[in-house]
N, C-alpha and C positions, 0 to 999 in steps of 0.2 A: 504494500500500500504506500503511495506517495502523497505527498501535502503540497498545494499550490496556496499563492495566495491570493484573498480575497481582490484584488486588484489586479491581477492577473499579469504583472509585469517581472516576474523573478521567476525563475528555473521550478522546476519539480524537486524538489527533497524528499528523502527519507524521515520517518518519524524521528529518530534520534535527531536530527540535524536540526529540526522544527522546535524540539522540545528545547534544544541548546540555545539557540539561536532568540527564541521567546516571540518576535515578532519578526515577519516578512521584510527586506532589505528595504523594499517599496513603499515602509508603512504601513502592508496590510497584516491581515489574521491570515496565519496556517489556516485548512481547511481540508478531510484527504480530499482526494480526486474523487472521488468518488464512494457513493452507501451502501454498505451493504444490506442486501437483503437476506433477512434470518427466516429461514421457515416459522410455522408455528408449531409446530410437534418440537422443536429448538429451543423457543421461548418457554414451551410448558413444561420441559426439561429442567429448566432452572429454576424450578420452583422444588425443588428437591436438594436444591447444593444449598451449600451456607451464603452466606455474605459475600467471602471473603474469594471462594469457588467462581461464586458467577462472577463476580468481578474481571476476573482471569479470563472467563469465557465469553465476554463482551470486550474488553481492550485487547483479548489477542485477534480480533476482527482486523483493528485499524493498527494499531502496533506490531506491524508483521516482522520488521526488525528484531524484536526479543523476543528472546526463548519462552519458553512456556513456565522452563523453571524462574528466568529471573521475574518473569511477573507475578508467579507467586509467590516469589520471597517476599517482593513490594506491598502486595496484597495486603501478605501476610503478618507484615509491619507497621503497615497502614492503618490496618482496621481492627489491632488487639484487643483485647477484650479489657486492657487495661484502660483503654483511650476511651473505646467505644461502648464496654460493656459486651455483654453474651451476641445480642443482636443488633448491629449499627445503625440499621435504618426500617425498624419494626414497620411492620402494618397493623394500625390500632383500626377495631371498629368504633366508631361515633355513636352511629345507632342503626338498625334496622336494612336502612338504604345507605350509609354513609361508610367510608371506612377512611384513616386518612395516614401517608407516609409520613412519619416522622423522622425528621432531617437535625435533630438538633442533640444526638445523644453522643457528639466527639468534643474532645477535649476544651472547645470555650462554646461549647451549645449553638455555635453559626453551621447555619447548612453549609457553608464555605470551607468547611471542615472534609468534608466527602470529596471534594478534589483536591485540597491544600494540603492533606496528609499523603498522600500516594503520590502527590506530582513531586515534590523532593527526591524523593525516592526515583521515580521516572528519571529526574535529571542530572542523578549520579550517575547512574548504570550510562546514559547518552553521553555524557563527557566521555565515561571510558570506550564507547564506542566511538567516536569521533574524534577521538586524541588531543580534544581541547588540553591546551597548556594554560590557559588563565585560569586565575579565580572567579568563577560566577558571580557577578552582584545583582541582587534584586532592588531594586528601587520601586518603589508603589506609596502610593500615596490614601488615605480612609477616611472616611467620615464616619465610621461605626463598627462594624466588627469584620472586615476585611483583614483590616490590620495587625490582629489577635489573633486571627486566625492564620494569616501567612507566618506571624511570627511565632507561633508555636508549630506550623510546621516545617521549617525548617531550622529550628534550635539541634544545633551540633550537629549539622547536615557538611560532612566535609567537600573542600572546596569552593564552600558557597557564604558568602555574607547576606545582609538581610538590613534596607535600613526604609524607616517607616514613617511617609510625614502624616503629620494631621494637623489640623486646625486648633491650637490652643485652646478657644471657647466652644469650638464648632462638634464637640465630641461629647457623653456622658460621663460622669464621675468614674461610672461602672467599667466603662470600653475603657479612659483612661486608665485605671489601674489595672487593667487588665495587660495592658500594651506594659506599660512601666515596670512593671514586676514580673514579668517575662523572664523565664530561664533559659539558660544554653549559654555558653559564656562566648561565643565565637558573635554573639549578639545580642543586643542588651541596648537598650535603654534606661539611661541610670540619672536623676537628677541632684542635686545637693544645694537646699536652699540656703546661703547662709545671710543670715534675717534675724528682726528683734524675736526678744525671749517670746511675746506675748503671741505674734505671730506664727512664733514655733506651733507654739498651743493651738495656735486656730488652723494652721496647717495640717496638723495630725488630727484635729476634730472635725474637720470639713473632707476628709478623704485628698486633700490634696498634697498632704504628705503621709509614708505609711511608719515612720518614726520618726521623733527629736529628740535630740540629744542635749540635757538639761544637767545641772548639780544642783542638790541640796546640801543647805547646810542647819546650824542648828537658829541661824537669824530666818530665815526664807520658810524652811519647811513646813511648817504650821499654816501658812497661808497658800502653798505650794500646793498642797495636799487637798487644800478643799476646793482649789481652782479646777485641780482635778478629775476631782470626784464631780464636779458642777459639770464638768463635760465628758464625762464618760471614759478616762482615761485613768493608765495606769501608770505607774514606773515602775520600772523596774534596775535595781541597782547593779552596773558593772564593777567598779572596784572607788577603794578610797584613796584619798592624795593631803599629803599638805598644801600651801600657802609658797608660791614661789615670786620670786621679784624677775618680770622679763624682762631684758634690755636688751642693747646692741652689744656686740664684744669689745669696742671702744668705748665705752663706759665705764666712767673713773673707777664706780666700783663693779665693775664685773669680774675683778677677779678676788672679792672678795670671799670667805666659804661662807659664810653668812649676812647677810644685810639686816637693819633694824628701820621700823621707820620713820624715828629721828634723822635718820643717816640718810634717807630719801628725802627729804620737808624744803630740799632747794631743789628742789628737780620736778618737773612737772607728771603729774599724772595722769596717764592717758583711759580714757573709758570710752567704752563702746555706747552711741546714742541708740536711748531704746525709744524717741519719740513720745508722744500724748501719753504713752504708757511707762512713766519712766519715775514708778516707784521702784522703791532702792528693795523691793523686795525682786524685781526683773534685771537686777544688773548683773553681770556678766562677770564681773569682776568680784575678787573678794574684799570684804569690809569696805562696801559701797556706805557707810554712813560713818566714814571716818570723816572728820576734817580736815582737807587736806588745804594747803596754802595754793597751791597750784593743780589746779585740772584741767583739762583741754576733755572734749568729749566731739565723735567722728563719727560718721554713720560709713565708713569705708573703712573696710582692716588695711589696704594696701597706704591709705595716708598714714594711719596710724603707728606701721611702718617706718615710713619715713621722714613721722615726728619724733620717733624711738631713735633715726640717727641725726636728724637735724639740729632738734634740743636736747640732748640725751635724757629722756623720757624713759617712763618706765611704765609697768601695768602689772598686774597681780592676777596669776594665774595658777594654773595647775600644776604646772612644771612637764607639762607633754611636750615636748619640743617635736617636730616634722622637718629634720633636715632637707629630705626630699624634695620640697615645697618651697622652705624657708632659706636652706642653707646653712652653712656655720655661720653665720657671721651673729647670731644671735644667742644670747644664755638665758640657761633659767638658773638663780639663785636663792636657795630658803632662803623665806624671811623669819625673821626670830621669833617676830607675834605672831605663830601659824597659827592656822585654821582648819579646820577637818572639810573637804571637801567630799560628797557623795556624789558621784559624775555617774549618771545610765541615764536611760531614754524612756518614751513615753509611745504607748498605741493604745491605742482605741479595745474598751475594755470586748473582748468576746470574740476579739479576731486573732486568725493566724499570718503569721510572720513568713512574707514568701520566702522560698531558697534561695534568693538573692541578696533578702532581706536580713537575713540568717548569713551570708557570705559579709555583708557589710559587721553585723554586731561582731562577728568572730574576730575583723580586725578589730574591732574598738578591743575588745575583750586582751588581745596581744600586746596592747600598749600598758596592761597589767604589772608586764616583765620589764617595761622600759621607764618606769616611775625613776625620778632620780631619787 
């Protein structure tokens, strides 16, 4: 069987070539050449195979290029009972005169599931058929559950990447997190808001973020706890830290082992701006209701930055330092008046935490061993 295209200006290909290729040179849609015709004694046949069976025995029609076995290996990967359940695409009766196929029993409940799981598959075996040497990329674009469904089916599809626009507003809370929390590490959509405390909160209450990463201490938490609970949220605790003084490593005292902060009262202190909401119970910082002689307060971490080396400035933190990010050129040094920090995160009481979701906390969790 061969495939032209709908515009009739490109050569005849083979299936494989079609399936690689995704769309005709010309702009148009593959198509085969031609339909075949299936007796009926053919079709009342399959009504005795599984799912997975007829499947095999209607694409090996127009997919004359593969073997019999690789398409039910595809099939048979396709349409698992893990994904799918016992039977993928039931025929339920309604009532009396009614009966109706249900299309929505594979892994994000879109009919787009019954082609988006088997065509991955289709277009591994085509590249090795066709000796493609690139990496495949899909690009597609959704407004509802296209998107979710291309992306879960081809999470850890080798040689292929997978990337998905959509409309910011133009989508559901539900499609979005479906998309955003998508597993397969070869593709992934992964956001990181970094935003006031208060916002945190309303990002993980309104489903627009699926965790925030917060501290308590023994000033905050009592009021923390019932902001909480007022929105449906929990925390939960990753590990505890002192009270560290961050600077630049040009700073007079950076090489101090310890700072006091008397020793800081000429030097300015930098705080992260929590806006309208900028009780000292949301700040960011530790001993947000000290006095201090100098604050400077930034709604940007990158100025804040480089008010740390411009005025030698300083901030009070955790003592997590992220070279990776940061660099050396910055230190964190206890301060003497420490403070017990409680650093974990916050989701929405009753939900589970995707596996990616789960890949992110496990790094928070490693920064355990990296406390100074």
């Amino acid at each position: 069987m061969l495939f032209l295209s709908t515009r009739g200006k490109t050569d005849l290909v083979c299936s494989a070539h079609a399936i690689t290729r995704g769309m005709a040179d010309d702009g148009g849609l593959f198509v085969p050449q031609k339909f075949v015709a299936v007796p009926l004694e053919d079709i009342i046949a399959l009504h005795n195979l599984s799912y997975q069976e007829r499947a095999v025995k209607i694409i090996s029609l127009f997919l004359t290029d593969y073997s019999e076995e690789e398409l039910a290996d595809a099939a048979a990967r396709a349409y698992d009972a893990a994904k799918f359940g016992s039977c993928p695409a039931p025929v339920v009766q309604v009532n009396d005169n009614t009966d109706a196929l249900e299309l929505w029993h594979g892994p994000t409940s879109a009919f787009k599931d019954m082609a988006l799981q088997i065509l991955p598959l289709l277009l591994t075996k085509a590249i090795a058929k066709t000796g493609e040497q690139h990496k495949i990329v899909i690009l597609t674009a959704t407004s509802g559950d296209t998107g979710k469904a291309a992306l879960e089916g081809f999470a850890d599809v080798d040689g292929t990447e997978i990337i998905v626009f959509y409309p910011e507003s133009g989508v559901s809370d539900i499609q979005k997190q479906q998309m955003v929390t998508q597993t397969g590490m070869d593709e992934y959509e992964f956001a990181v808001h970094e935003t006031r405390t208060w916002e945190v909160i309303e990002n993980v209450k309104f489903f627009k973020s699926e965790i925030g990463v917060l501290y308590l201490n023994d000033y905050n938490e009592q009021v923390m706890r019932k902001i909480f609970k007022e929105h449906g949220l929990e925390f939960t605790e990753l590990f505890q830290c002192g009270t560290y003084v961050y600077l630049w490593g040009g700073h007079p005292l950076a090489d101090r082992p310890r700072i006091s902060m008397e020793e800081l009262q000429d030097y300015p202190c930098l705080a992260f701006d929590q806006g309208k909401n900028g009780a000292f119970y949301f700040a960011e910082e530790m001993k947000s209701t000290y006095e201090y002689r100098q604050i400077i307060h930034a709604n940007d971490r990158a100025t804040l930055l480089n008010l740390m080396v411009g005025l030698n400035a300083y901030t009070l933190c955790s003592g997590i330092i992220c070279e990776e990010l940061n660099g050396s050129d910055y230190k964190a040094v206890p301060l003497v008046e420490t403070e017990k920090m409680r650093i974990g995160y916050i989701k929405r009481k009753g939900t589970n935490i995707s596996p990616i979701g789960e890949v992110y906390i496990r790094e928070l969790e490693a920064y355990r061993e990296r406390l100074l």
